[in-house]
C-alpha positions as CSV (number, residue, x, y, z in Angstrom):
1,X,87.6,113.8,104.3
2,X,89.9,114.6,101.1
3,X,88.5,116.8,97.8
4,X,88.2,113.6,96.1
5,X,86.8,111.5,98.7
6,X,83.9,114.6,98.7
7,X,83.6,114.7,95.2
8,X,82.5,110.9,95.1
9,X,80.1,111.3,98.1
10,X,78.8,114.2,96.5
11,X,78.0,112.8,93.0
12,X,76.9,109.3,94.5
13,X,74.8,110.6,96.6
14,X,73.0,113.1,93.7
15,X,73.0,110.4,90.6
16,X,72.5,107.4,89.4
17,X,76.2,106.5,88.9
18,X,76.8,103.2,87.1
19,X,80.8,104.0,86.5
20,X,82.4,106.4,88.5
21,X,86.2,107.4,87.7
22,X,88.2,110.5,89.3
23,X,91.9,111.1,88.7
24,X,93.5,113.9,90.3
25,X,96.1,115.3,87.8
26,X,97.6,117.9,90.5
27,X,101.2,116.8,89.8
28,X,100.7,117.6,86.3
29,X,100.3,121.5,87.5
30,X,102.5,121.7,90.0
31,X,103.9,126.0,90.4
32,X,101.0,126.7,88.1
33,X,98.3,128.8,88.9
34,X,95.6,127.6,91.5
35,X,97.7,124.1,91.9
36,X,97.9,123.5,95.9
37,X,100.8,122.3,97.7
38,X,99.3,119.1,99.1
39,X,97.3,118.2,95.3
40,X,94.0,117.9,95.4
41,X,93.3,120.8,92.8
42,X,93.0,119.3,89.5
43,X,90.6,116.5,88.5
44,X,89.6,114.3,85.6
45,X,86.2,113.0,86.2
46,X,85.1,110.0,84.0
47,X,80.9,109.5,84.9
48,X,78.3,107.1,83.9
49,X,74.8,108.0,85.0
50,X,71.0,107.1,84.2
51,X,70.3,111.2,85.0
52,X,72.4,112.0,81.5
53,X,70.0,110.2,79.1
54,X,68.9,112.8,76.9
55,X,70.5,115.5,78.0
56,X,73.1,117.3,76.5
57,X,76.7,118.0,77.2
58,X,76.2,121.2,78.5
59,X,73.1,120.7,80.9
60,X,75.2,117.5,82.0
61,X,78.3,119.8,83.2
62,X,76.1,122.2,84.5
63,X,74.2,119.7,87.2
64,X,77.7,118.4,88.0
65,X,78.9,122.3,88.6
66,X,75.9,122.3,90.5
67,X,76.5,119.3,92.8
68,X,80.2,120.6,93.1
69,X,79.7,124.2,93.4
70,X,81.1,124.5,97.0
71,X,84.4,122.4,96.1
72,X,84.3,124.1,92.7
73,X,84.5,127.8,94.4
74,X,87.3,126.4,96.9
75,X,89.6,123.5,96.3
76,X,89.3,122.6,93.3
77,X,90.7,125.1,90.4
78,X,90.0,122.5,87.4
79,X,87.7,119.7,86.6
80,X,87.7,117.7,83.2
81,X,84.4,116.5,82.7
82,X,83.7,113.0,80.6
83,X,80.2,112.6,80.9
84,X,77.8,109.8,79.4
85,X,74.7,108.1,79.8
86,X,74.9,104.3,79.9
87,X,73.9,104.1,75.9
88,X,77.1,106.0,75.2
């Protein structure tokens, strides 16, 4: 299974996702620091979920650091986080 195809079963699988959206950006960084040969290293993550109503922007990263935390310590070196709850 790829980084990304993990990231989506991961957050699926965790929340109540009514828009999901995940670009990896790796080419963007490619011979910087913590880019990989093969990609897979730098995502944009657009997420619509139920769980974010009322809570702010920094428990909403932190539950989605805490889904990720194994790719987050491994394959992935960055992850832009664009997260809103469906009144947003």
């Amino acid at each position: 299974m790829s980084v990304a195809e993990t990231i989506e079963t991961k957050l699926r699988a965790a929340l109540n996702i009514s828009h999901l959206e995940l670009i990896d950006e790796s080419q963007k960084h490619a011979g910087h620091a913590g880019a990989r040969p093969g990609g897979e290293s730098h995502f944009r993550l657009l997420l619509v979920s139920s769980d974010f109503t009322g809570k702010n922007r920094v428990a909403r990263q932190r539950e989605i650091y805490r889904i990720l935390k194994d790719e987050m310590a491994g394959p992935i070196h960055a992850l832009s986080l664009d997260i809103r709850s469906p009144e947003e």
